[in-house]
N, C-alpha and C positions, 0 to 999 in steps of 0.2 A: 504494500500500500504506500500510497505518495505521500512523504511529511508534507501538512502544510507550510508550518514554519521556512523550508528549504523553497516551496511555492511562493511565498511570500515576498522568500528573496529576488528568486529569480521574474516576478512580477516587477518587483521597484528596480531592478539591473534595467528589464525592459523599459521600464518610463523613463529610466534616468539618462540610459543612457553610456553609463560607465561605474566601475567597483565601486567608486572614490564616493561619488553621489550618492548611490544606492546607500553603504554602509551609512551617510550621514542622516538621511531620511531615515533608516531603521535605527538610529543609534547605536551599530555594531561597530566593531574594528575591521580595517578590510581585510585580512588573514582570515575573519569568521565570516566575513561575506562570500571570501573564494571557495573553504571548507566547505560551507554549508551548498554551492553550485558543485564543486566535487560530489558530493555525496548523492545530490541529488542527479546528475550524469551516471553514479555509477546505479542508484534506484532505475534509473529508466534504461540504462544501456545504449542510453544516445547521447552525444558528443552537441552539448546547449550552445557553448558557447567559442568562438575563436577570436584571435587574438589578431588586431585589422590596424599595423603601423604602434604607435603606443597606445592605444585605445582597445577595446575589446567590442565586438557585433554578435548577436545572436547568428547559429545557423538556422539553417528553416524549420530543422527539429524545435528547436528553443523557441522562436518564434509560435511556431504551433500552439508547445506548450505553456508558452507565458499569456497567448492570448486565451485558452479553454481555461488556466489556474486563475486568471482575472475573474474570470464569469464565476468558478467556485466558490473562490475564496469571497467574491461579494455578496453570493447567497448565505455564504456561513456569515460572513459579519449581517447581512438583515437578520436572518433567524434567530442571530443572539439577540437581534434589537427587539425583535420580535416576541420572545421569549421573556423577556427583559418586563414590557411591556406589560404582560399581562399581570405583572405584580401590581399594575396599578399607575395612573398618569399623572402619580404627585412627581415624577423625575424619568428622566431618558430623553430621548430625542425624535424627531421624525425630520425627514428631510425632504425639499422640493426644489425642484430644477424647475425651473418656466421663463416663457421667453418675454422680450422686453415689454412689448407692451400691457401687458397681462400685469408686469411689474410694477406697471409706470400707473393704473389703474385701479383694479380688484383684488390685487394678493397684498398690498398692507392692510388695508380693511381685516381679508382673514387672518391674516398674521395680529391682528388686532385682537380679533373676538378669537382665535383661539386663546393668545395668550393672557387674557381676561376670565377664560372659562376653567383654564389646566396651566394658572403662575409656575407649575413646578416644571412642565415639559420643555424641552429646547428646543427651537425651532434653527434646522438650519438651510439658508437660503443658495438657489445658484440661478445664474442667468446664464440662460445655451438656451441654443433654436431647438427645434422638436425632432430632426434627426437625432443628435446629440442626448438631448433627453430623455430618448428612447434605450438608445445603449445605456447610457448609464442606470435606468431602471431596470435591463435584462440583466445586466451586472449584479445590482444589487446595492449600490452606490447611491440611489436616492429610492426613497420611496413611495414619492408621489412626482408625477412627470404631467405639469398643464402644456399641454399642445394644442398646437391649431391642424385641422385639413381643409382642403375644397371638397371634397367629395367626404363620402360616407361611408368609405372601405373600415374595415379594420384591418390594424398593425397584423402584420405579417405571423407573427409570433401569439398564438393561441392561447398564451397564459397569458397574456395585456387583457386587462378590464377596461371598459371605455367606461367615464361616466361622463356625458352628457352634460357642458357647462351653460354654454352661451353661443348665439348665432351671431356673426360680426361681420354686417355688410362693408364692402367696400366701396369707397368714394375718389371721382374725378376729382384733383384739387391743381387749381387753376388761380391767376391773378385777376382774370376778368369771369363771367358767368360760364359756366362751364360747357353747357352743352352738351349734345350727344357726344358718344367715343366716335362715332366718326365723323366727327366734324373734325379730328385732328389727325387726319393720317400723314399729313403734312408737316406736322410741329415738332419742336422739338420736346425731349423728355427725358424727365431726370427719374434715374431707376438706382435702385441697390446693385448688391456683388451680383455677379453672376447665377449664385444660389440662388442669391431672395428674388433677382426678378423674371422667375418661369413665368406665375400667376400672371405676373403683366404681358408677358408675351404670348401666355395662351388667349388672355382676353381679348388681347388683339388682335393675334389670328383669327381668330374665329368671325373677329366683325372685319376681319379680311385684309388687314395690310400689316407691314412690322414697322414698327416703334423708329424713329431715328433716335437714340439715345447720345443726347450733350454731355449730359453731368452724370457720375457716379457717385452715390453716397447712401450709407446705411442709417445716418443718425436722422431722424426725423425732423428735429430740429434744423439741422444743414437744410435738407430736402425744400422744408416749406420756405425758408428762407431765401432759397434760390425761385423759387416759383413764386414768390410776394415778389421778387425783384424784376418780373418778367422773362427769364432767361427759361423758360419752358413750364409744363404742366406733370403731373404726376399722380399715381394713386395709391392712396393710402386705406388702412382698414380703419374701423370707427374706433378701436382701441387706441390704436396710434394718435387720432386725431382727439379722441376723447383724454389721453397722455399729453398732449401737446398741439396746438391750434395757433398757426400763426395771425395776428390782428387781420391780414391783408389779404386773405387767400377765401377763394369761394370754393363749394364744395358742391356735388352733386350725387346722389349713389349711382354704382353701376350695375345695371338688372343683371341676374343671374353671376354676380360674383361675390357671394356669401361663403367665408370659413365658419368652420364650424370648430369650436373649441372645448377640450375635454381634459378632463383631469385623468392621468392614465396611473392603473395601479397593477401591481404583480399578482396572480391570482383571483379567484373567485373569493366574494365573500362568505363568509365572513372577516373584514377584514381583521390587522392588530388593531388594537385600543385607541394607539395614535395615530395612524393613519386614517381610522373612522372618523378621527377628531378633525383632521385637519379638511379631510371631506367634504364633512359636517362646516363647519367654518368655511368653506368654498362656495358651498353652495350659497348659506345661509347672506355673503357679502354680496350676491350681487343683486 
């Protein structure tokens, strides 16, 4: 059977990058950091790690195995949390990952009225998009994950809970009255990274031409701020704009481009104690 301990290591080798790292993250010496990668090479009979200039890289074996010991070892740390938990919500922790604008809106509110409801629980917070989110939830690494989709698939992964938060239309945001979307197949347009702006590319295929995009920018702030100044138009979700509303900028919704936003958890319920709480407080904030 595989130590986790000797997994552990060779997870933070993986993140870090090199011995020197990893040993300082786990608080080891690096002789017991190399020990503990020996022992665990001769457990599996496959050769983790080599040696790349002064530096050390995982081989593919290693690789393999750091990325499936992540995913373990995160289910073992929630189960403890988990476990933990059922002692009762005067102390422990729950954790969420969710993306900005959720942040910038409805998750202090919950973070409010949980921690109003269970003083003793820790709340701990992260900001990542809903890919991101999701890993870390199959990991084991958070335990509640708010995402947004356009559609109404569910995640891939059979054991994701969806609950059902909120529907968040999106809106043309423009410096003069907005108009139909194809009244601007002409114009210029300020969009996010390459990630965030499919949404806007789909929408506009579909009403038939592509985007000429000017400006790139993910802060919402930036964004409106360039479309008040007149240097193009752009779309944003009501979250965003309900986060941040520049004085200058008109708005319009665009039909048929509603996400739909969800609190995503590990398993069926019944959930833990804190995770029900923080739910609970999800829900109840908006």
């Amino acid at each position: 059977m595989l130590d986790v301990v000797r997994l552990r290591v060779l997870v933070a080798v993986a993140r870090k990058g090199s011995l020197t790292a990893a040993a300082k993250e786990l608080h080891y010496s690096q002789p017991s950091v190399s020990h503990h990668l020996a022992r665990l090479e001769a457990e599996t009979g496959a050769k983790l790690i080599q040696r790349a200039g002064r530096g050390i890289r995982l081989t593919e074996a290693g690789r393999l195995l750091a990325e499936r010991a992540s995913d373990i070892i995160g289910r073992l740390d929630a189960t403890a949390e988990e476990l933990a938990a059922h002692v009762g919500l005067r102390s422990g922790r729950v954790r969420l990952a969710a993306f900005p604008s959720a942040l910038g809106t409805f998750i202090p509110k919950a973070v409010g009225l949980l921690a109003r409801a269970h003083p003793g629980l820790h709340l701990q917070l992260m900001e990542t998009e809903p890919p991101e989110a999701l890993r870390l939830l199959r990991a084991g690494r958070v335990d509640v994950a708010v995402i947004f989709r356009y559609d109404d698939t569910a995640p891939e992964d059979t054991g994701i809970h969806m609950v059902h938060l909120l529907d968040d239309p999106s809106y043309l945001v423009s410096s003069t009255t907005p108009g139909a979307l194809t009244d601007h197949a002409d114009s210029s347009w300020i969009a996010g990274c390459d990630r965030c702006r499919s949404h806007l590319l789909d929408i506009c295929d579909k009403a038939g031409f592509e985007p000429r995009i000017a400006f790139t920018s993910d802060d919402i702030v930036a964004v409106q701020a360039l479309v008040a100044a007149g240097l193009g138009l752009t779309m944003l979700p009501g979250l965003a704009l309900a986060a941040h509303r520049h004085p200058d900028v008109e708005v319009a919704e665009v039909p048929g481009s509603t996400r739909h936003v969800y609190a995503a958890v590990y398993g069926e319920q019944p959930h833990p104690p804190a995770t029900a709480a923080l739910l609970s407080a999800l829900r109840e904030s908006l």
